[in-house]
N, C-alpha and C positions, 0 to 999 in steps of 0.2 A: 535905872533900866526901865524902858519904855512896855508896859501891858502892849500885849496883840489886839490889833483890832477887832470887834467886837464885830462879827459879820452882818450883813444887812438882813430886816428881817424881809423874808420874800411875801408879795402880797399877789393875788389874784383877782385880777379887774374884770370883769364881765360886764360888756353891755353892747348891743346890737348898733348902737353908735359911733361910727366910725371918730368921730370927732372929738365927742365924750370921751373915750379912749385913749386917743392923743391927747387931750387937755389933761385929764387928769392923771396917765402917767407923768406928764411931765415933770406936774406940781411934784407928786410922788415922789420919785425921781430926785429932784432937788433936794428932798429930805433926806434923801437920803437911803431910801430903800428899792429892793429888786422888785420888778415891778414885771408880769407875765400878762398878757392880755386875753383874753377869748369875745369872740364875737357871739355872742349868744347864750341861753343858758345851757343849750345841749353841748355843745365847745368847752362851757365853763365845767360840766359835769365831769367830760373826759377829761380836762386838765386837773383838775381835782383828783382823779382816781387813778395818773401817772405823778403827780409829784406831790413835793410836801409843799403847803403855803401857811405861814404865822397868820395871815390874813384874807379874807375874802373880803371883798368889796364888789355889790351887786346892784344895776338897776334896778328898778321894780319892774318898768313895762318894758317887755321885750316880747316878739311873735313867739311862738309856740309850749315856750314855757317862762310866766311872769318870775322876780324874784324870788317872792313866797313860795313860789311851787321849787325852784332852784336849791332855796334855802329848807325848806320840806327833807329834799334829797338827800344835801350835804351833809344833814343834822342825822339822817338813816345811815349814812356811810360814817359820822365822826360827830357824837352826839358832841364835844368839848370843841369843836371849830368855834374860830372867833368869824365874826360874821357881821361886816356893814351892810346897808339896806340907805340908797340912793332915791329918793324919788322928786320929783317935780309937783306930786300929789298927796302929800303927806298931810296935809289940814283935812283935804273937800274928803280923800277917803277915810279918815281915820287911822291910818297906819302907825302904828307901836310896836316896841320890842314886843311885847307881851301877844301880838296878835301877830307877829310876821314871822316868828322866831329870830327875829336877827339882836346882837349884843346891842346894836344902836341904829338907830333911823336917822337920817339926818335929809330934811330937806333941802332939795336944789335951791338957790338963791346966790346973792351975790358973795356970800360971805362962805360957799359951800367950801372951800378950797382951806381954808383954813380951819373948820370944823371937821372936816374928814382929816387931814394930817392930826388934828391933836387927838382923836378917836381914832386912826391908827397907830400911834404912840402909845397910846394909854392903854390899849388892847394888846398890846405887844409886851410892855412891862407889868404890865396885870399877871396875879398866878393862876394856873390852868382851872375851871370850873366847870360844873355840870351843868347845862342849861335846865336837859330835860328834869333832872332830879330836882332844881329851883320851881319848875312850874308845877312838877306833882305836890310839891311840897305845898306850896301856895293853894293850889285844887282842894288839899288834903282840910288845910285849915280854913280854908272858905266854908265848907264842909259842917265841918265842926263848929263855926260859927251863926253862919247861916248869911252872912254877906263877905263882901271881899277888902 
């Protein structure tokens, strides 16, 4: 007897790039997962706040609200959202999980398509955690120590 399919996990794409969008649902897509798009981070907010997603996947630069401020948001609505972080900029600004809130940063590059599917794989069979309660905790013992 054959197990039921295991339903796809749904992921939410945001980014003001029409293009970006189509490219990387595709990729998506082929992996195998449901894949919702929002043009923007205000778009990405409301879709956020009508459905469930196993994943966020977010540019960083976008007009009127960057990722970070996106992911700011998501983390105020559902501190345990899994949460990628997209950018083209990730050396020159310095961008880290630790400073953007996202589970994982991954720079644009040629190789980006492949690193965003195995980091939304991995975040999808990963068990559910606390971000903010990891960073208090970290704060807490920098603290105590007196460096990090």
């Amino acid at each position: 007897m054959k197990n039921p399919p295991v339903p796809a996990a749904k992921i939410l794409l945001v980014d003001d790039n029409p293009d970006g969008l189509l490219v990387r649902t595709a990729v998506l897509e082929e992996a195998g997962f449901e894949v919702r798009t929002a043009n923007g981070g205000a778009e990405g907010l409301e879709c956020f706040c009508t459905h469930h997603f196993d994943v966020v996947v977010t540019d960083y630069r976008m007009p009127l609200m960057n990722g970070v401020e996106l992911i700011a948001r998501l983390r105020a609505i559902e501190a345990n959202a899994r949460i990628i972080l997209l950018s083209g900029f990730v050396e020159p600004l310095g961008l880290t999980e630790a400073n953007t809130g996202a589970d994982i940063v991954i720079a644009k590059s040629a190789h980006e398509a492949i690193h965003l599917v195995r980091s939304v794989k991995r975040l999808t069979a990963a068990p559910s955690r606390k971000p903010a309660a990891r960073q208090e905790s970290l704060q807490n013992s920098a603290g105590k120590s007196g460096t990090l």
